[in-house]
C-alpha positions in Angstrom: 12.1 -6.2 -36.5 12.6 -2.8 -35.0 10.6 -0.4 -33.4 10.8 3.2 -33.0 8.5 5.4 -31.2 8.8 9.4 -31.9 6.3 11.8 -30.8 4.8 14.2 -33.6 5.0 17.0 -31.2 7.4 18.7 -29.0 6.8 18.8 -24.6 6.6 22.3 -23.8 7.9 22.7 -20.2 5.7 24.9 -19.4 1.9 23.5 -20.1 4.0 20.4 -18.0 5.5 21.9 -15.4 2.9 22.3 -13.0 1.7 18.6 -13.8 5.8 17.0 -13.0 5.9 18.7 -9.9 2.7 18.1 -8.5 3.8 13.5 -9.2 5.5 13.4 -5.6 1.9 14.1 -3.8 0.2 12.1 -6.4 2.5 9.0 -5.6 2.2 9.7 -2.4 -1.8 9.6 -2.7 -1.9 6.5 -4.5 0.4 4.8 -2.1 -1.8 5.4 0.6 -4.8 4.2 -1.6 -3.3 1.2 -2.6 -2.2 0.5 1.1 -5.8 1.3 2.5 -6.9 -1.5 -0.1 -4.2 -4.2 0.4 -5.0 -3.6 4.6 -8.6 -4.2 3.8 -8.1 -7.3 1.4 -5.8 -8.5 4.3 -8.2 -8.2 7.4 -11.0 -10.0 4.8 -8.9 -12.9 4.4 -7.7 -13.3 8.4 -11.7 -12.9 9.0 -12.3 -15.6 6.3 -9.3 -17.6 7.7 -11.0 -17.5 11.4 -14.1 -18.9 9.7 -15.6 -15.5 9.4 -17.5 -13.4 7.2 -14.7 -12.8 4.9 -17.0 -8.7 4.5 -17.5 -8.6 8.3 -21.1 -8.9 8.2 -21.2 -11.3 11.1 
């Protein structure tokens, strides 16, 4: 079985260009985000570890 993907329309550079070179700060932004979460899920499970309140409530 074979597949094959073709779009029915051509990219037009322009209507895209603005989008393409504005990825490196949207990377950039999730990264961060993505860190800020993993750090968080990280200090909840060292509080639950220490026999905490794993959402710092205590």
């Amino acid at each position: 079985m074979s597949f094959r993907h073709r779009y029915g329309f051509d990219l037009e550079w322009e209507r895209m260009e603005s989008l393409v070179k504005a990825m490196p700060d949207t990377v950039e932004h999730f990264q961060r985000t993505i860190n800020t979460f993993l750090d968080m899920l990280a200090e909840a499970d060292d509080r639950e570890q220490n026999g905490g309140d794993p959402h710092g409530l205590q």
